[in-house]
VOSE-519999 format. One record per residue: x, y, z of N, C-alpha, C in turn; residue in one letter. Coordinates in Angstrom, 2 decimals, padded with zeros to 5 digits. Example, Ala and Ser with C-alpha at 12.3 -4.5 7.8 and 13.67 -1.06 7.14 Angstrom:
// residues 2
nxx;nyy;nzz;caxx;cayy;cazz;cxx;cyy;czz;aa
013.19;-005.69;007.80;012.30;-004.50;007.80;013.20;-003.30;007.80;A
012.85;-002.25;007.08;013.67;-001.06;007.14;012.90;000.03;007.87;S
// end
This chain:
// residues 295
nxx;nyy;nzz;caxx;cayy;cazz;cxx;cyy;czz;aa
007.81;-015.91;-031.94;007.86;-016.12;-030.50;007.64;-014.79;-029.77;X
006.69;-014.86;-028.66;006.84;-013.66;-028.04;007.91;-013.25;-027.33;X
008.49;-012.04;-027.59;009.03;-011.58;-026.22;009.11;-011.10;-024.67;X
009.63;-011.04;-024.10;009.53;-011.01;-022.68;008.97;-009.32;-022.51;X
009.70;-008.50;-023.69;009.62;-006.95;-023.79;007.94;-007.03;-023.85;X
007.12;-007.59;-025.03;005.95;-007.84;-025.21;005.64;-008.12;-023.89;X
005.43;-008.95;-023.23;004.60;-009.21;-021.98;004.43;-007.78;-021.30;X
005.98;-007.38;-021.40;005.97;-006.29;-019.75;004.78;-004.90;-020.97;X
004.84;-004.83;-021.82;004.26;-003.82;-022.61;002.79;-004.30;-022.81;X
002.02;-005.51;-022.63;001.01;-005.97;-022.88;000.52;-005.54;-021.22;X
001.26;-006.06;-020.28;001.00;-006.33;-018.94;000.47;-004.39;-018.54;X
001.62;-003.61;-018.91;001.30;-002.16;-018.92;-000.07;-001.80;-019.31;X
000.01;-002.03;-020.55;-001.32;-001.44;-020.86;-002.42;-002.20;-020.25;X
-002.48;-003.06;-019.76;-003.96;-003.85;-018.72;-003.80;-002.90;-017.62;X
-002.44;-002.64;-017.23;-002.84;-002.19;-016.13;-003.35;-000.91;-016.18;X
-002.44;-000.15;-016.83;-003.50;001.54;-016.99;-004.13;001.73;-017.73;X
-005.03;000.79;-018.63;-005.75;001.19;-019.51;-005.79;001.93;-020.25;X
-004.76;002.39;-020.57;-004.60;003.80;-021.34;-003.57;003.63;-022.36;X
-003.41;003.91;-023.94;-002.33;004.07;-024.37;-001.14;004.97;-024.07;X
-001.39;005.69;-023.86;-000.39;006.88;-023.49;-000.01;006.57;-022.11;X
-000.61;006.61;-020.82;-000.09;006.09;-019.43;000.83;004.65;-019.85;X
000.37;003.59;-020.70;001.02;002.97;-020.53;002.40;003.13;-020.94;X
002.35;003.79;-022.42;003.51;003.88;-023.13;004.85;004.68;-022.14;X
004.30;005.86;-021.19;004.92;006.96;-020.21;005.46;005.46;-019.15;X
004.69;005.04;-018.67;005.05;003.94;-017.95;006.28;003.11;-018.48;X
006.32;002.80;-019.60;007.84;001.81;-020.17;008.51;002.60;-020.80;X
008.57;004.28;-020.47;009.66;004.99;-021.11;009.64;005.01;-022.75;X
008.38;004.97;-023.53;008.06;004.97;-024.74;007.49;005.83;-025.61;X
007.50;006.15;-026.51;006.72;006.80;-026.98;005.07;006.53;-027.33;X
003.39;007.02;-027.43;002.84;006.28;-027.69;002.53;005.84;-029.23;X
003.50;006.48;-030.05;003.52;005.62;-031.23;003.74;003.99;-031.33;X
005.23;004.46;-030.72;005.77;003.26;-030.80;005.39;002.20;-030.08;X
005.09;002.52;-028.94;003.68;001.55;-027.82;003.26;001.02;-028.79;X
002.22;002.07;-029.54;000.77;001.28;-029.90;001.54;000.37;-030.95;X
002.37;000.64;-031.80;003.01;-000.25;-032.62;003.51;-001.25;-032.65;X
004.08;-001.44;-031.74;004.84;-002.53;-030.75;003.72;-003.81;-030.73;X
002.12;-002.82;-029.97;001.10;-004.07;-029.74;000.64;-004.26;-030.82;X
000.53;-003.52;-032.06;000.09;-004.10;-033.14;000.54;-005.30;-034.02;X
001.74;-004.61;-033.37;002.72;-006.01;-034.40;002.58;-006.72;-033.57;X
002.65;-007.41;-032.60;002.12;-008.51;-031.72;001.05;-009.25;-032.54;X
-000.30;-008.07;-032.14;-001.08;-008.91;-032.99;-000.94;-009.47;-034.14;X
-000.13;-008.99;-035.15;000.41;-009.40;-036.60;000.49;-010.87;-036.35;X
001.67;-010.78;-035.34;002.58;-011.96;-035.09;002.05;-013.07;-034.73;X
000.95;-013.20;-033.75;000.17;-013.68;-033.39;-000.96;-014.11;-034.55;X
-001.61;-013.18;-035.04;-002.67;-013.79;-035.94;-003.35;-013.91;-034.61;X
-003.75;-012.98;-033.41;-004.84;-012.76;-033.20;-005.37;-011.07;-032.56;X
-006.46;-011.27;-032.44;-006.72;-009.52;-031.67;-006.47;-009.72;-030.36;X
-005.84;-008.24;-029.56;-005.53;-008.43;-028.04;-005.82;-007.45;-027.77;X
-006.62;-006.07;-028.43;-006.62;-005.22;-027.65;-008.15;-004.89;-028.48;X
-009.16;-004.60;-028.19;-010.33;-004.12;-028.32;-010.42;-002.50;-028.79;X
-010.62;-001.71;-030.13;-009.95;-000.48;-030.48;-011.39;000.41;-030.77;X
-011.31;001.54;-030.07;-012.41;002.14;-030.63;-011.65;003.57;-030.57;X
-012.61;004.52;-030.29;-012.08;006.21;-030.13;-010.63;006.27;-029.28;X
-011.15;004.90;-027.84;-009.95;005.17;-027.05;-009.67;003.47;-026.69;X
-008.88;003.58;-025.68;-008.81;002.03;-025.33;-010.43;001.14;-024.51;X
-010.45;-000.06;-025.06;-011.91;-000.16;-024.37;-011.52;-001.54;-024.04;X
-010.32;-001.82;-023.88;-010.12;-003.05;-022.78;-009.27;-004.67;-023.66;X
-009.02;-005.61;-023.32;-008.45;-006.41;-023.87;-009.89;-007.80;-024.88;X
-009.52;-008.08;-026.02;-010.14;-009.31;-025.89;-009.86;-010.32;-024.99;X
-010.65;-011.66;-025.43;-010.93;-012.60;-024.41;-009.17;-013.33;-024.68;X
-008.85;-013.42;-026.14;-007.05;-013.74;-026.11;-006.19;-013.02;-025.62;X
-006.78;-011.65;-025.63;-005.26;-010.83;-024.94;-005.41;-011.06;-023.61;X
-006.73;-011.11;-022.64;-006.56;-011.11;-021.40;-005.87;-012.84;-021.07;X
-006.29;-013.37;-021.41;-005.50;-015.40;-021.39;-003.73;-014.71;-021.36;X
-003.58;-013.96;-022.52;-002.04;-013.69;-022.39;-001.41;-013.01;-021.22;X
-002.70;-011.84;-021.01;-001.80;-011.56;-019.84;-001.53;-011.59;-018.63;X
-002.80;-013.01;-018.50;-002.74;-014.02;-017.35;-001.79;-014.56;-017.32;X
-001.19;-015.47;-018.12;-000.45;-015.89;-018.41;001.21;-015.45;-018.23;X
001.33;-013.99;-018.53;002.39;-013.24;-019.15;002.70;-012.68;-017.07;X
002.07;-012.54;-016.27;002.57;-012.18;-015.15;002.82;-013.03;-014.32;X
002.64;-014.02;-014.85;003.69;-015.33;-014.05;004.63;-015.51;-014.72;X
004.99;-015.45;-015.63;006.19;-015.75;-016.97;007.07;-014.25;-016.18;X
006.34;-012.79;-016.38;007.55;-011.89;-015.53;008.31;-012.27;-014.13;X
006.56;-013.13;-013.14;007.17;-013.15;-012.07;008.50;-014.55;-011.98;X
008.23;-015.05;-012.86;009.74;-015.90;-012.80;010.55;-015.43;-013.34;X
010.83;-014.53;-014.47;012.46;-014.26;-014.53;012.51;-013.01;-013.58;X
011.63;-012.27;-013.21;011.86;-011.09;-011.85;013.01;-012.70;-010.71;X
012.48;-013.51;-010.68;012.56;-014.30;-009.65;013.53;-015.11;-009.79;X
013.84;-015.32;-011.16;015.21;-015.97;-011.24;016.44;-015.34;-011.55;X
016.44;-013.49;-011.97;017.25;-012.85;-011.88;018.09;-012.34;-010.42;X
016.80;-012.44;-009.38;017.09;-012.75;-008.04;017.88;-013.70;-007.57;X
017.51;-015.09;-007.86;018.40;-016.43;-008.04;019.84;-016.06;-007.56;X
019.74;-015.73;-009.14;021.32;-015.69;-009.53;021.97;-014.73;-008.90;X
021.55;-013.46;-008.98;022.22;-012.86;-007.92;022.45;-013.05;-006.56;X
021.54;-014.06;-005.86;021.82;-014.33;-004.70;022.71;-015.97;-004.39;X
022.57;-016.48;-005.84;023.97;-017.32;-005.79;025.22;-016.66;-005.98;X
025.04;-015.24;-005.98;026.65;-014.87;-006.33;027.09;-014.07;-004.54;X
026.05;-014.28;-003.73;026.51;-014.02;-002.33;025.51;-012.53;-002.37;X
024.53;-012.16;-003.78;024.38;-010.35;-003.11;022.90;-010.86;-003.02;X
022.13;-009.97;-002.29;020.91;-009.64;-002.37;020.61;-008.40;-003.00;X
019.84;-008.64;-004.04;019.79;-007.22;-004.97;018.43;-007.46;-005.55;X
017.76;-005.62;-006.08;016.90;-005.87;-006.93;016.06;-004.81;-006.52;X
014.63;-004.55;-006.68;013.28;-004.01;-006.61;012.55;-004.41;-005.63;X
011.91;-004.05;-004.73;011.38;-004.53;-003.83;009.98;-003.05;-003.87;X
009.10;-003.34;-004.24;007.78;-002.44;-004.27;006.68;-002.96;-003.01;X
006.79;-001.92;-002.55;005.65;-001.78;-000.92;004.51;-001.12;-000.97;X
002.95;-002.09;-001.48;002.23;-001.10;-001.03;001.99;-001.36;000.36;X
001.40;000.00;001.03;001.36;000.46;002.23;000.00;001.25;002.39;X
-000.47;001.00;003.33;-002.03;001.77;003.91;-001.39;002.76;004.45;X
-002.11;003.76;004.62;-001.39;005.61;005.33;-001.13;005.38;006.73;X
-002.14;004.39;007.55;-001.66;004.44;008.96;-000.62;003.58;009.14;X
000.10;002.60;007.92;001.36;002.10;008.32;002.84;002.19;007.65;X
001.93;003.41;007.28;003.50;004.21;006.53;004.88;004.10;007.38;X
005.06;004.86;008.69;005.75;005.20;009.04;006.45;003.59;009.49;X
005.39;002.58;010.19;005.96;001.00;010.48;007.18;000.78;009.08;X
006.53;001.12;008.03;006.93;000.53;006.98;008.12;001.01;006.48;X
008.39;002.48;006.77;009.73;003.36;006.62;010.79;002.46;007.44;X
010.22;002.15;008.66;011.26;001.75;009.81;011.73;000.22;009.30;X
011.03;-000.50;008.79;011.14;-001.88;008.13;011.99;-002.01;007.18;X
011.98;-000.58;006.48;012.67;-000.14;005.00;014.07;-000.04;005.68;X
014.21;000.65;006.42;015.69;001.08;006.98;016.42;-000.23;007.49;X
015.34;-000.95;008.41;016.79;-002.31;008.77;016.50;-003.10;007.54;X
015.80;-002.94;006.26;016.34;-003.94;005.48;017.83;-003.36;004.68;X
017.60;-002.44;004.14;018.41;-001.54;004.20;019.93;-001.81;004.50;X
019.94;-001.84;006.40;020.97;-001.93;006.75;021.71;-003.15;006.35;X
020.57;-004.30;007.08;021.16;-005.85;006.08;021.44;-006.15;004.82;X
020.77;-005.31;003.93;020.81;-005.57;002.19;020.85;-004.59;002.02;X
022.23;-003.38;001.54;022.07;-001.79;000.98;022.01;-002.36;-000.33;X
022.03;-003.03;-001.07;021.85;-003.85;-002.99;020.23;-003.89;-003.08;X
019.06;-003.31;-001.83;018.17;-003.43;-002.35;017.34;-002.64;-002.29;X
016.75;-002.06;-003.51;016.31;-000.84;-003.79;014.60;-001.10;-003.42;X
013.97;-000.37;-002.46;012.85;-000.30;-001.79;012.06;000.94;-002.36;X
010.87;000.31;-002.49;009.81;001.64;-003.09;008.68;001.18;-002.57;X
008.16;002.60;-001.27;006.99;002.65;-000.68;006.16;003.42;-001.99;X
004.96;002.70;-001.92;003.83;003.17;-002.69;002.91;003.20;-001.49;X
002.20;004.69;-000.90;001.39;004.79;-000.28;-000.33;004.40;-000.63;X
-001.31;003.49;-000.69;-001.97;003.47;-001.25;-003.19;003.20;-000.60;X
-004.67;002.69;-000.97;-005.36;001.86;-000.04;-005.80;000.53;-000.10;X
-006.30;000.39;000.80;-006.23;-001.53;000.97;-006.66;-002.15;000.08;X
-007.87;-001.21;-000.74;-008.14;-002.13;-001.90;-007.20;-002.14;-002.90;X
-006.27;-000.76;-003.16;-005.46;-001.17;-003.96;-004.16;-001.93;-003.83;X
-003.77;-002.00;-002.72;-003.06;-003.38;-002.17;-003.84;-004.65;-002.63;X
-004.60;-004.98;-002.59;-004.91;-006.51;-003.05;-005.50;-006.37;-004.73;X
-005.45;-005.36;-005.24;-005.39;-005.51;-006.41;-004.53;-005.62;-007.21;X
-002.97;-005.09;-006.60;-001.72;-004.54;-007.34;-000.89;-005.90;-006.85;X
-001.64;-006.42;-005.79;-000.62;-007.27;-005.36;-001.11;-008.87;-006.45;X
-002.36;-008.56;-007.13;-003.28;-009.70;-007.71;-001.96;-009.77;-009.19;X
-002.17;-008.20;-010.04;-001.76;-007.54;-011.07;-000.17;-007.66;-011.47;X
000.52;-008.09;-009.73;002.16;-008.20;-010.16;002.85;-006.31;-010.02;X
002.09;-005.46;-009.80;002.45;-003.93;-009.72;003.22;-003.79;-008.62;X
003.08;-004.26;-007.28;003.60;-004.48;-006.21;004.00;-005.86;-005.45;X
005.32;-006.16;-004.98;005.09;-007.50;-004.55;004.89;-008.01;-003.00;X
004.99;-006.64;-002.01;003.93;-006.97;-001.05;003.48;-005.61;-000.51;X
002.00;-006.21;000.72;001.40;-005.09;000.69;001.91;-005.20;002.41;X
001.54;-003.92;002.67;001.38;-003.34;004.59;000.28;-003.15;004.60;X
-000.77;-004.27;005.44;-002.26;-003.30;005.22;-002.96;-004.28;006.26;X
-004.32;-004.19;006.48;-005.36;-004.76;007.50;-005.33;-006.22;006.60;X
-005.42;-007.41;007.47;-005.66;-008.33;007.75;-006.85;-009.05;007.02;X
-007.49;-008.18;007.50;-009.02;-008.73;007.04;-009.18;-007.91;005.71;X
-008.35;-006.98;005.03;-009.00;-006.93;003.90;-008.57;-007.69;002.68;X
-007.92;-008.98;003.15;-007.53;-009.81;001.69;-008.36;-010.74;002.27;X
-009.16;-011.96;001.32;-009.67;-012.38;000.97;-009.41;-013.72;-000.13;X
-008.21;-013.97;-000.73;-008.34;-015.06;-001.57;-007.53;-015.90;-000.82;X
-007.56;-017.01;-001.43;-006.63;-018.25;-000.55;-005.41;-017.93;-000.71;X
-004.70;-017.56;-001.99;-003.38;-017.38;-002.43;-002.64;-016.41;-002.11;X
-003.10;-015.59;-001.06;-002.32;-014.53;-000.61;-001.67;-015.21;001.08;X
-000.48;-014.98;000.82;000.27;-015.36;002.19;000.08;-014.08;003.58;X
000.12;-014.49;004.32;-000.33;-013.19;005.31;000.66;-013.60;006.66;X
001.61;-012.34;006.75;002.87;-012.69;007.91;002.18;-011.33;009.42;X
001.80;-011.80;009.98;001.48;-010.59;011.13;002.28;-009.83;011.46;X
002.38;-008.49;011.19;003.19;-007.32;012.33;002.92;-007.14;013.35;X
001.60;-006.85;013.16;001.63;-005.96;015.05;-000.03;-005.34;014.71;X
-000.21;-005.02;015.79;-002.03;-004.20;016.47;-001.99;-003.11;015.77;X
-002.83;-002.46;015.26;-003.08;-001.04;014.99;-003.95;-000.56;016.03;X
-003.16;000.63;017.30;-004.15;001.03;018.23;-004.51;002.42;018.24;X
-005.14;003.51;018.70;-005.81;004.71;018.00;-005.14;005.53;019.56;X
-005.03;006.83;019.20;-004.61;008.01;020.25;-005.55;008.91;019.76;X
-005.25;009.68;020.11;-006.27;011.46;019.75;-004.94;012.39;020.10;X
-004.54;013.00;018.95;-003.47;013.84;019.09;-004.13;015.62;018.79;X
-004.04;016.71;019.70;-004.77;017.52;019.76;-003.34;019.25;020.26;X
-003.88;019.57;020.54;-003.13;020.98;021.02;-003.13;020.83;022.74;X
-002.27;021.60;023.30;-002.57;020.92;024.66;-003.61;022.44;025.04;X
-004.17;023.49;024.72;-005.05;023.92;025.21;-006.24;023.51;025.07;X
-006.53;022.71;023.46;-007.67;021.54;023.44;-008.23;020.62;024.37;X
-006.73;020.10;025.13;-007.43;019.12;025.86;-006.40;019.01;027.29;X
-006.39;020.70;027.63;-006.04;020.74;028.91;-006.57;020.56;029.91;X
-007.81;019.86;030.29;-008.39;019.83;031.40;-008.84;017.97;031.03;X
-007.80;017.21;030.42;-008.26;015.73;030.23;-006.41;015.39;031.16;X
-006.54;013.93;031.23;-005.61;013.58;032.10;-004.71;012.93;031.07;X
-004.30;011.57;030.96;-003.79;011.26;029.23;-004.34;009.87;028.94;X
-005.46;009.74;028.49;-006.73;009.18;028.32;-008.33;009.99;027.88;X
-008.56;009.86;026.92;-009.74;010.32;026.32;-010.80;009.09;026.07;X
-012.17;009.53;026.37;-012.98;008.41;025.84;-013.55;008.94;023.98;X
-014.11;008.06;023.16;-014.44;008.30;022.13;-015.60;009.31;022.33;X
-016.50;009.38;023.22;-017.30;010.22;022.95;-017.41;011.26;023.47;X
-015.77;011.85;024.47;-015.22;012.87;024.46;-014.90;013.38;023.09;X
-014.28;012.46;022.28;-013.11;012.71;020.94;-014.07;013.05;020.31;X
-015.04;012.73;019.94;-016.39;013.48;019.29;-017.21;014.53;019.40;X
-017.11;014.85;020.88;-017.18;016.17;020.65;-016.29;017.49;020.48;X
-015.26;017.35;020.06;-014.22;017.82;019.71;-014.36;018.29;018.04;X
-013.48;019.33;017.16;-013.26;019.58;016.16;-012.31;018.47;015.55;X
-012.61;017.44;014.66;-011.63;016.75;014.17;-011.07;016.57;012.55;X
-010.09;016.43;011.97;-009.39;016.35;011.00;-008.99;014.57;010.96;X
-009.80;014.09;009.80;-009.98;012.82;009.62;-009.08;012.52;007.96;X
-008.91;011.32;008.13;-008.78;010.43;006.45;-010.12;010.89;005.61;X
-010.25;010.51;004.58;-010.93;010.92;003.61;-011.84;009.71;003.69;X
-013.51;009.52;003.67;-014.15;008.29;004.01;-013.86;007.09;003.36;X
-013.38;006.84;001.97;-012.81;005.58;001.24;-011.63;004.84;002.02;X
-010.80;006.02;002.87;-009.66;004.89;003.05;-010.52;004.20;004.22;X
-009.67;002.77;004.29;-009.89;001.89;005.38;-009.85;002.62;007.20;X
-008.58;003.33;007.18;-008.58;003.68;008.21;-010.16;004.77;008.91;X
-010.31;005.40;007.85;-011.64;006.07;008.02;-012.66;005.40;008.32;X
-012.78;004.46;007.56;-014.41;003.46;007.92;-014.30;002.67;009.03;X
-013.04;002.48;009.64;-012.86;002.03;010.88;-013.27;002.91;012.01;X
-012.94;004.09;011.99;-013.27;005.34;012.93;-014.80;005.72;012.78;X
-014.91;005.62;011.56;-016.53;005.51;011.19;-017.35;004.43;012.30;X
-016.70;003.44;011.96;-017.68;002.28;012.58;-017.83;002.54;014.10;X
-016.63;002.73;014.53;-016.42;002.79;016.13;-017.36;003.84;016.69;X
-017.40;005.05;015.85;-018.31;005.61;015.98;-019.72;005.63;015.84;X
-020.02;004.89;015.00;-021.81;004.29;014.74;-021.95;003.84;015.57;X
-021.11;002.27;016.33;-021.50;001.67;016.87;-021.52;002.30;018.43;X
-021.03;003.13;018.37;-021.48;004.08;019.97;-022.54;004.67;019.90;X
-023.12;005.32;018.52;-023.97;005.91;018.47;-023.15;007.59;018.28;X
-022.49;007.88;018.02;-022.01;009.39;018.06;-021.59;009.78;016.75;X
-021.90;010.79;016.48;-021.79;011.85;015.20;-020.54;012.98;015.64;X
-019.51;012.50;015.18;-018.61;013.42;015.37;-018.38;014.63;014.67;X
-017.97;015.64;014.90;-017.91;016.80;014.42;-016.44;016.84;013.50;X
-016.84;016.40;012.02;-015.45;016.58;011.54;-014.98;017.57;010.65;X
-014.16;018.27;010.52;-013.56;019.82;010.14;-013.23;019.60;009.01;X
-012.53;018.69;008.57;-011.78;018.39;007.43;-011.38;017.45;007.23;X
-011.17;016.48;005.91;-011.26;015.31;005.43;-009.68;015.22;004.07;X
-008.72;014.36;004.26;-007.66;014.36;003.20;-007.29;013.33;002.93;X
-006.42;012.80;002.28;-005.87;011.40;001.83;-004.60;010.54;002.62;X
-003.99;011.54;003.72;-002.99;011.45;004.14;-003.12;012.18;005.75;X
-002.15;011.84;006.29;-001.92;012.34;007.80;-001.54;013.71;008.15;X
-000.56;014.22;007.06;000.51;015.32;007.43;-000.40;016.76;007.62;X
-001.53;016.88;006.74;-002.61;017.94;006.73;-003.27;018.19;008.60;X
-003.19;016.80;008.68;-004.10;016.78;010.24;-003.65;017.22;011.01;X
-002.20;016.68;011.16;-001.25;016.85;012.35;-000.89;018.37;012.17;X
-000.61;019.01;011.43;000.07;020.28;010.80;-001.18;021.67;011.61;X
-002.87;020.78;011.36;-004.14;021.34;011.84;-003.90;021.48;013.40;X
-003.77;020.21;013.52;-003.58;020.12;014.82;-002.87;020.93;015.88;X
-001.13;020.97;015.61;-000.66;021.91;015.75;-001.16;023.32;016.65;X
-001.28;023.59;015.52;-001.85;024.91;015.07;-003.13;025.19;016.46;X
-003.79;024.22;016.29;-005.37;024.24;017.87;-005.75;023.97;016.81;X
-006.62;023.91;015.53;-008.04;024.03;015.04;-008.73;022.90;015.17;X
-008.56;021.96;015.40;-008.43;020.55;015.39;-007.87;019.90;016.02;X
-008.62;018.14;016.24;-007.65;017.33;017.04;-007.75;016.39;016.16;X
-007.07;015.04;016.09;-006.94;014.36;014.94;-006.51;012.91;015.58;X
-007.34;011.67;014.93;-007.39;010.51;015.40;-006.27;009.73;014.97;X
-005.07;009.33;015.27;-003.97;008.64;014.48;-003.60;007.56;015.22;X
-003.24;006.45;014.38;-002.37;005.15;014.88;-000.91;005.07;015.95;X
-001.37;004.98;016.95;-000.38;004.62;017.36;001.08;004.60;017.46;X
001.26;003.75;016.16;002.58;003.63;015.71;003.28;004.73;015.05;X
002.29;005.38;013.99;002.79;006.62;013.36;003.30;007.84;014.68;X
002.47;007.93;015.91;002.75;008.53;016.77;004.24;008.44;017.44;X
004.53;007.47;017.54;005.51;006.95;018.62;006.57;007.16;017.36;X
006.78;006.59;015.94;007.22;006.84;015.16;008.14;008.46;015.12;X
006.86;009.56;015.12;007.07;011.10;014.60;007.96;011.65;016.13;X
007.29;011.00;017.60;007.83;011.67;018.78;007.25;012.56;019.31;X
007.77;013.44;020.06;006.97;014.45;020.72;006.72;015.54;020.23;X
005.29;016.11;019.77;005.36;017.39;018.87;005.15;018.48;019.91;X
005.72;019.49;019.84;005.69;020.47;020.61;004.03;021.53;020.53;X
003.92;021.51;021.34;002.77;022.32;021.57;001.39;021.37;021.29;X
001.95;020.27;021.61;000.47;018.70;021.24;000.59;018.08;022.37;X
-000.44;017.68;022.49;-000.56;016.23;023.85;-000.87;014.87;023.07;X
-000.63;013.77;023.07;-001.22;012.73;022.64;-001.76;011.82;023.89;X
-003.33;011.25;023.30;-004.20;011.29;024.62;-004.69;009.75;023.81;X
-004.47;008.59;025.02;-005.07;007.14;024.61;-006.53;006.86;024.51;X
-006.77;006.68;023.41;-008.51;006.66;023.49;-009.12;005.41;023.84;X
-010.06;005.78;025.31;-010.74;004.40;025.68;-012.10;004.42;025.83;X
-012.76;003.35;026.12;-014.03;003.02;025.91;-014.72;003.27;024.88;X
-014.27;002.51;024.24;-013.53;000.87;023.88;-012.24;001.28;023.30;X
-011.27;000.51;023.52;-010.01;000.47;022.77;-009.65;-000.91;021.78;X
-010.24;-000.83;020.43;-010.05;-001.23;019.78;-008.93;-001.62;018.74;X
-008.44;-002.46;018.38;-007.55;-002.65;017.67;-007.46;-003.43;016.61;X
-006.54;-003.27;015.36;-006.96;-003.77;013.92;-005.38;-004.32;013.52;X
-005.61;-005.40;013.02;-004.14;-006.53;013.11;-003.53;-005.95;011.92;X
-002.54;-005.62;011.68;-001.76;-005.26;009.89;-000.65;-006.22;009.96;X
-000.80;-006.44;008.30;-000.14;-007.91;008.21;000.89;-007.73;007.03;X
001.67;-008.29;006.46;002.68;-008.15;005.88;001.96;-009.01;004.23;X
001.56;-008.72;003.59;000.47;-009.66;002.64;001.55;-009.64;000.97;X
001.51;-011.15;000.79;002.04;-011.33;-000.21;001.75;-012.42;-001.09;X
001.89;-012.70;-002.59;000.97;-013.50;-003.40;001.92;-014.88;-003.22;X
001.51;-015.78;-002.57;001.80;-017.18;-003.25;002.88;-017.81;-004.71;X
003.56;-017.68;-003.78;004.63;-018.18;-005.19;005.50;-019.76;-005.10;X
005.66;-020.18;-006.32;006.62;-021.37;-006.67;007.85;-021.51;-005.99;X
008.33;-020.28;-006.31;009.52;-019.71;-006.04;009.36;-018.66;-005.50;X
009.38;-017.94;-004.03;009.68;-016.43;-003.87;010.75;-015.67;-003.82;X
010.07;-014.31;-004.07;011.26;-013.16;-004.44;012.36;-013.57;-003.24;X
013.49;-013.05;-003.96;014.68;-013.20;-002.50;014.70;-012.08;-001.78;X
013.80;-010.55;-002.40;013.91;-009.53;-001.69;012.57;-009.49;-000.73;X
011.85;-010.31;-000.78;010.86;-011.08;000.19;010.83;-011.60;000.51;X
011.61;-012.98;000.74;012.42;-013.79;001.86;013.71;-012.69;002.55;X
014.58;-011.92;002.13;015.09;-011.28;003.09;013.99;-009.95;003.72;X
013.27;-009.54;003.27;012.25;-008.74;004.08;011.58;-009.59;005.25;X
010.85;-010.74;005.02;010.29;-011.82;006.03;011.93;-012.08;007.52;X
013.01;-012.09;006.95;013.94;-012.29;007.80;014.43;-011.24;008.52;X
013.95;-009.75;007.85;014.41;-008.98;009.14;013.21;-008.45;009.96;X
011.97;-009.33;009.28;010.58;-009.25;010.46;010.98;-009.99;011.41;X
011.44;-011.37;011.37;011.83;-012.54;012.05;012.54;-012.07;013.03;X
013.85;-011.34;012.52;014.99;-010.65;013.36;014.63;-009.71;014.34;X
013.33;-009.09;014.29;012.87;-008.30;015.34;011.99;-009.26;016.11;X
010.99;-009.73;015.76;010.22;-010.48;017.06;010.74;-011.67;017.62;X
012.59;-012.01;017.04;013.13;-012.83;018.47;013.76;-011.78;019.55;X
// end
């Protein structure tokens, strides 16, 4: 009979492809990893892992298993929940991926769950949208913070937060002679400190910009916010950020934050989670302290 240990160790290695990442991943050694899946296969009487110099992916039986094997986790993840929440607690794991421009929404979400459930242990994974709907496909995460429009299958549930709307946060000798309103093709001609072009938030600023027609002048390109703002600061740069992260951080000293119009566009972020039999209870109480704010 397989074990449940087997799944979560089969499920590992699909996901990082790697013997060694996976084995580091379940606190293992990669001897004993690779051993572990061998004897599987023993046990089995079939092949599940495809073996050459390095790992080169699952056969057509191991992948069936570990289709299989992440619905089998997500129910006892889901019935260990159960029970603990027939005993009056809410407890457990709760994994968040999160897009960079809704980090900070997502900190603040973290805290009143928090306050309602301190039994439940929250982990932001900062990531991007595609890897939100991949991790959320995979069982790695069990919901995402991210744009709306970038999931795509029927089976993903989608709860709305709120608008994603854009500012221009700059030095105030940058943009001492503007009132507190910038148009985009002011913000373009400006020195700017952007996302890195893969994330979502970038190809959004991208677009807004094609579709005006303007080539912005950009200084520097990173994976994250804190580089920009830090630029910013400083004068070298002005830097395009969400809204929310703004109002979030407060007033930075020696910055202006300036509303960018013509056009003021906005991008819906949604609370995205996989379709279940049964859902997590630390995702029914997350959905309830969304609830608890927009009455």
């Amino acid at each position: 009979m397989i074990e449940i240990k087997d799944l979560q160790l089969l499920t590992a290695l699909a996901r990082h492809r790697h013997f060694a990442k996976a084995a580091e991943a379940c606190n293992m050694s990669q001897p004993a990893f690779s051993m572990r899946i061998r004897s599987l296969e023993d046990k089995l009487g079939l092949p599940i892992v495809r073996r050459g110099n390095r790992f080169q992916g699952l056969t057509a039986e191991g992948q069936m298993i570990v289709d299989r094997a992440r619905g089998i986790l997500d129910g006892a993840k889901a019935l260990d929940q159960e029970i603990a929440a027939a005993r009056g607690d809410v407890t457990g794991t709760l994994v968040l991926g999160v897009v960079p421009t809704a980090t900070s929404y997502a900190a603040q979400l973290i805290n009143r769950l928090h306050q309602a459930h301190p039994r439940v242990l929250a982990r932001i994974e900062v990531t991007t949208s595609l890897s939100i709907q991949q991790r959320l496909y995979d069982g790695t995460i069990d919901v995402g913070v991210t744009y709306s429009d970038s999931l795509g299958r029927d089976d993903i549930s989608l709860l709305p937060l709120y608008d994603e709307a854009y500012v221009l946060l700059a030095s105030e000798g940058m943009v001492a002679d503007s009132g507190d309103e910038i148009t985009w093709t002011e913000a373009a001609g400006l020195p700017l400190s952007l996302l890195e072009p893969q994330m979502q938030n970038r190809r959004i600023l991208d677009r807004i910009f094609n579709e005006l027609d303007l080539r912005p002048e950009v200084m520097s390109e990173s994976t994250g916010f804190m580089a920009a703002i830090v630029m910013a600061r400083a004068g070298s740069v002005a830097t395009i950020l969400p809204r929310a992260l703004v109002d979030a951080l407060g007033p930075l000293e020696g910055t202006r934050v300036l509303r960018l119009i013509t056009p003021e566009p906005t991008r819906p972020i949604c609370l995205a989670s996989v379709e279940r039999q049964t859902e997590l209870t630390t995702i029914r109480a997350l959905k309830d302290v969304i609830a608890a704010d927009a009455s």
